[in-house]
FILOFI-846591 format. One record per residue (C-alpha): residue number from 1; residue in one letter; x negated, y, z. Coordinates in steps of 0.001 Angstrom, whole numbers, plus 500000, padded with zeros to 6 digits. Example, Ala and Ser with C-alpha at 12.3 -4.5 7.8 and 13.67 -1.06 7.14 Angstrom:
BEGIN
{tifi:1, lumlum:A, c1:487700, c2:495500, c3:507800}
{tifi:2, lumlum:S, c1:486330, c2:498940, c3:507140}
END
This chain:
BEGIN
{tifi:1, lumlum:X, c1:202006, c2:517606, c3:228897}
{tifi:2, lumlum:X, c1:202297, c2:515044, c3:225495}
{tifi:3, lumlum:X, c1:201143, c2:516816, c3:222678}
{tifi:4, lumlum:X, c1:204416, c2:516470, c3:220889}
{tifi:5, lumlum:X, c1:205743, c2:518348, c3:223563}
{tifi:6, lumlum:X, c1:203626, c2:520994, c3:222734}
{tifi:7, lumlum:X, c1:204615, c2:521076, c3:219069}
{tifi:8, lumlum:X, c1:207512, c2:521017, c3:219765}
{tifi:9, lumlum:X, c1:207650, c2:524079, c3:222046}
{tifi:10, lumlum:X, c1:204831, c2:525928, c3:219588}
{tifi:11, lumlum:X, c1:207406, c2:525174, c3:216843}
{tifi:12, lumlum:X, c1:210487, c2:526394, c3:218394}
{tifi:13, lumlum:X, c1:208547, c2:529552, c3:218953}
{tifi:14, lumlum:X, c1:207154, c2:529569, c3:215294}
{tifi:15, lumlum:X, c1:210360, c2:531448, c3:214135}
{tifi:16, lumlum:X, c1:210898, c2:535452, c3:214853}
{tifi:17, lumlum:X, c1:214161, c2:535132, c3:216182}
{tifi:18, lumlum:X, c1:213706, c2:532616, c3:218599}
{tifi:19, lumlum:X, c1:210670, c2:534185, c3:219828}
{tifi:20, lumlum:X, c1:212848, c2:537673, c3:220385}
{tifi:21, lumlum:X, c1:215340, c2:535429, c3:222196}
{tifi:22, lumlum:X, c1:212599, c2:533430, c3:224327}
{tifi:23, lumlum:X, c1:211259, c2:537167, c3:225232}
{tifi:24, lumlum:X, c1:214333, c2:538469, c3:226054}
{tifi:25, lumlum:X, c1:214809, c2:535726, c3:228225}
{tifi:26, lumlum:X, c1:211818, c2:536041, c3:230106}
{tifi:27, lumlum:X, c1:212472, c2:539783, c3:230476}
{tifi:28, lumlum:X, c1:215782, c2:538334, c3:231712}
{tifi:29, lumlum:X, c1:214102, c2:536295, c3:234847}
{tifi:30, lumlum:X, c1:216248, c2:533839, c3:236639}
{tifi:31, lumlum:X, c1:219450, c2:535664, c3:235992}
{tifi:32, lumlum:X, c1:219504, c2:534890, c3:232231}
{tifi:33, lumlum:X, c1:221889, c2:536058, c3:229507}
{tifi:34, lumlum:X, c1:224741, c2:534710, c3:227786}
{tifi:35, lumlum:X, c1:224618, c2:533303, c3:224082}
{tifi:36, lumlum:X, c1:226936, c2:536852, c3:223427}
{tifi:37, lumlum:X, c1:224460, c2:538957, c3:225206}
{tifi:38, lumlum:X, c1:221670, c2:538003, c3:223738}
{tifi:39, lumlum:X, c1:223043, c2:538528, c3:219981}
{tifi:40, lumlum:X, c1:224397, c2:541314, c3:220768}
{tifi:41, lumlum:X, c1:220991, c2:542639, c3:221880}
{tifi:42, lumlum:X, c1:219584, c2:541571, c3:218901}
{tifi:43, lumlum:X, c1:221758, c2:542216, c3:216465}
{tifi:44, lumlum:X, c1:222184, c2:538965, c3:215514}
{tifi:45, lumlum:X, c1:225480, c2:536581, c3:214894}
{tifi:46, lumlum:X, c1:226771, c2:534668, c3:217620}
{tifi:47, lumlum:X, c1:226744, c2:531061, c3:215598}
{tifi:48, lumlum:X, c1:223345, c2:531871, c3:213901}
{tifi:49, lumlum:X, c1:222118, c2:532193, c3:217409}
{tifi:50, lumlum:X, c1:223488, c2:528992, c3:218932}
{tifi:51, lumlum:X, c1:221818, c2:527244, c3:216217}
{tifi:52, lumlum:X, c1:218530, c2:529237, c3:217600}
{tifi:53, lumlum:X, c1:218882, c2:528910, c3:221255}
{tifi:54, lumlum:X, c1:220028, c2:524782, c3:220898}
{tifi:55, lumlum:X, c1:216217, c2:524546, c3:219143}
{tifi:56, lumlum:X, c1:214575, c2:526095, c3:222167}
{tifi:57, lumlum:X, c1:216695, c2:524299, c3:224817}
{tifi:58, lumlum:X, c1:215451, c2:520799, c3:222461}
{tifi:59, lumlum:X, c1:212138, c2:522000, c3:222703}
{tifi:60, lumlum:X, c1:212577, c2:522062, c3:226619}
{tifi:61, lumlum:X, c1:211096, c2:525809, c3:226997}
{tifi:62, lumlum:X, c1:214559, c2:527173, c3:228025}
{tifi:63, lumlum:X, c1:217302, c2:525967, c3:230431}
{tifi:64, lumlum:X, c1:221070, c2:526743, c3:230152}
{tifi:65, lumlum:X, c1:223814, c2:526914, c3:232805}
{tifi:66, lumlum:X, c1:227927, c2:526929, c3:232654}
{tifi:67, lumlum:X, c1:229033, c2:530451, c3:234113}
{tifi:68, lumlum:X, c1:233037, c2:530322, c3:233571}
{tifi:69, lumlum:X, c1:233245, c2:530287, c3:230213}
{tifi:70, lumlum:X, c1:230140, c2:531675, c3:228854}
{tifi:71, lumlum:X, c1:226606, c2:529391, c3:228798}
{tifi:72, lumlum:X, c1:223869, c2:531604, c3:230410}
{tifi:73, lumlum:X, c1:220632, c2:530710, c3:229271}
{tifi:74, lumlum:X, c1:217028, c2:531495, c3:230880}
{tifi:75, lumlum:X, c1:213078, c2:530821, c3:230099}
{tifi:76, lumlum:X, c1:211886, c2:527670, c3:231663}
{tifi:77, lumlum:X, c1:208922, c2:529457, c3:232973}
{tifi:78, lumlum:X, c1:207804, c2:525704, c3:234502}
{tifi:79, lumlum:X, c1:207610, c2:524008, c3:231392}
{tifi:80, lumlum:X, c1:205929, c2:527106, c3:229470}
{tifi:81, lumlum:X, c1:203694, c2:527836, c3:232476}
{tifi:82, lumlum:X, c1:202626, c2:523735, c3:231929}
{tifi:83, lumlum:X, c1:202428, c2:524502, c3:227915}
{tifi:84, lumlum:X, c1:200180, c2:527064, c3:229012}
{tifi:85, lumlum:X, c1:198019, c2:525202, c3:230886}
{tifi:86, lumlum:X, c1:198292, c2:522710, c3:228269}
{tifi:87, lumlum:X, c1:196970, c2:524664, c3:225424}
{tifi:88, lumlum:X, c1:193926, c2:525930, c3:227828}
{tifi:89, lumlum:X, c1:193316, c2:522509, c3:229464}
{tifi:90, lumlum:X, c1:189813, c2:521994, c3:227348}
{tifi:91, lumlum:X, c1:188977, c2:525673, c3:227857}
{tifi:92, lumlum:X, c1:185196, c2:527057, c3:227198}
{tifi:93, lumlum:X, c1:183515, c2:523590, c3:227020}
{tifi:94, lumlum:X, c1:185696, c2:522418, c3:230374}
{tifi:95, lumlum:X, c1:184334, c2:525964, c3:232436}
{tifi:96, lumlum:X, c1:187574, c2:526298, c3:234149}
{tifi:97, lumlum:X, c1:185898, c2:529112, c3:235757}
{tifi:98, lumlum:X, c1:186206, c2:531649, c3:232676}
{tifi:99, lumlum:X, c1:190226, c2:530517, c3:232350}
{tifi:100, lumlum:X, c1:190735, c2:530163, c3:236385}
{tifi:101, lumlum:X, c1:191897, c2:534197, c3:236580}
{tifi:102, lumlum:X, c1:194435, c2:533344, c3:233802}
{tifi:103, lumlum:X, c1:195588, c2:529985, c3:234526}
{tifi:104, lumlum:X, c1:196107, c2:531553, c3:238378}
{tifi:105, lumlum:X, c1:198279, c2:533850, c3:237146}
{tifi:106, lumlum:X, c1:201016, c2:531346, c3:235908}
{tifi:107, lumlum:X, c1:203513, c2:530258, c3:238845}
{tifi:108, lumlum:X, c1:204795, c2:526489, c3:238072}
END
């Protein structure tokens, strides 16, 4: 991963509402939610939260999908599995060891 690709993702996530959307989403799995749904569920407006949700699909940490009429959008769990990785890469002097049970964890 570039590094402006991480601050770009660590930026879009900066921001309280985005990161209740981008957890939502990942509580969501691969079935996603729809731009409605998810302000609904947070009690937020629906054009206040397309403005949100285009920042983290620019940032490249969640994908979107046409469903009939409504856009369902999910976590990229790829790309922030690789941001991950990313942001431990260097980890305890370059002793993958001590991250190895974390970095494990993360399906890419």
């Amino acid at each position: 991963m570039e590094l402006l690709t991480a601050v770009d993702a660590l930026d879009a996530l900066a921001n309280e509402t985005r990161l209740s959307v981008f957890r939502l989403l990942v509580q969501a799995g691969s079935d996603g939610l729809s731009a409605g749904d998810i302000a609904e569920r947070l009690g937020a407006r629906q054009n206040t939260m397309s403005s949100h949700l285009h920042k983290l699909l620019r940032a490249g940490i969640v994908k979107s999908r046409r469903d009939g009429r409504h856009i369902i959008y999910k976590a990229d769990f790829v790309e922030v599995g690789q941001l991950i990785l990313y942001l431990m890469e260097d980890c305890c002097r370059g002793s993958a060891a001590v991250c190895a049970p974390v970095a494990a964890r993360i399906k890419c």
